[in-house]
C-alpha positions as CSV (number, residue, x, y, z in Angstrom):
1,X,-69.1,51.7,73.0
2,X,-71.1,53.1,70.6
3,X,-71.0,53.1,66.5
4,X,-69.8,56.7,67.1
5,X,-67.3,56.2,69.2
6,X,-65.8,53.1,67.4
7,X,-65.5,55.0,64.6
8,X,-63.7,58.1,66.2
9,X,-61.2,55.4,67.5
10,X,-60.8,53.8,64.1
11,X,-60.3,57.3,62.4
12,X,-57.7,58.2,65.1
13,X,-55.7,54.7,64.4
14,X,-55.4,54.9,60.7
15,X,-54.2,58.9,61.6
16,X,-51.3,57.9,63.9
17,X,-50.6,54.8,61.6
18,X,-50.5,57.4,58.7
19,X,-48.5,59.7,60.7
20,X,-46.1,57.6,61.6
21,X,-45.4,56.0,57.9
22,X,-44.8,59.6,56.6
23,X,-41.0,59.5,55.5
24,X,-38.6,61.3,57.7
25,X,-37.2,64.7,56.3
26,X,-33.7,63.7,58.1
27,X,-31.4,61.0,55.6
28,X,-30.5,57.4,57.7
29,X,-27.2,58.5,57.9
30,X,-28.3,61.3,59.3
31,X,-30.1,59.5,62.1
32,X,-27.7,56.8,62.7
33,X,-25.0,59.5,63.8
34,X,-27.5,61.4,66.2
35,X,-28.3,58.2,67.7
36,X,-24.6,56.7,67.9
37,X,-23.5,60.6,69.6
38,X,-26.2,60.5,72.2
39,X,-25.6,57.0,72.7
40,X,-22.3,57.7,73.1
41,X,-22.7,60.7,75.8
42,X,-24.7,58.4,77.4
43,X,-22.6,55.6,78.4
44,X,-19.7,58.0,78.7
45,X,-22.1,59.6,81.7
46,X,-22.7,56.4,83.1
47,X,-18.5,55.3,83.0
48,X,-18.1,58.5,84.8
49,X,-20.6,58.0,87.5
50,X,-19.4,54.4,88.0
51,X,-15.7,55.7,87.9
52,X,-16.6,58.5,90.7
53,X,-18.8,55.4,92.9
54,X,-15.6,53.2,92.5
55,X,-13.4,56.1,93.2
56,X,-14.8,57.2,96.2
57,X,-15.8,53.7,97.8
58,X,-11.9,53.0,97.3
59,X,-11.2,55.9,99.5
60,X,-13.6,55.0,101.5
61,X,-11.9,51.6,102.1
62,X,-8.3,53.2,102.2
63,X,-9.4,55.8,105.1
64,X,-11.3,53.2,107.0
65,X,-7.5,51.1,106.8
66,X,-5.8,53.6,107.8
67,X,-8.2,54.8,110.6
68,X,-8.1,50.8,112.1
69,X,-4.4,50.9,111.8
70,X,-3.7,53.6,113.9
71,X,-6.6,53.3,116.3
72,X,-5.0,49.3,116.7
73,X,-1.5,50.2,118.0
74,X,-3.4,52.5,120.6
């Protein structure tokens, strides 16, 4: 690497460290909510696909019950 591009790369560093100290326009509390409402959309997603897997494996089972039942006694 060359003294060049060393110091590109050490000029882009101390940008994105600089960048990234900058203070946030947004207050804490502020970010703490957003976080704790998509969080919260989130795992209410995720319960409602793993309600719906449950749900239909259950019915799923109960069918394939019912289906051996009556195919037995024939």
């Amino acid at each position: 690497m060359s003294d060049q591009d060393k110091q590109q790369l050490e000029t882009y560093i101390k940008r994105l460290f600089k960048y990234n100290s900058v203070a946030s326009k947004q207050s804490s509390r502020s970010r703490i909510n957003n976080i704790l409402s998509r969080g919260l959309h989130e795992l209410a997603l995720r319960d409602i696909i793993l309600f719906f897997g449950a749900l239909i494996t259950a019915m799923y089972m109960l069918f394939n019950s019912i289906a051996k039942l009556f195919l037995k006694h024939r």
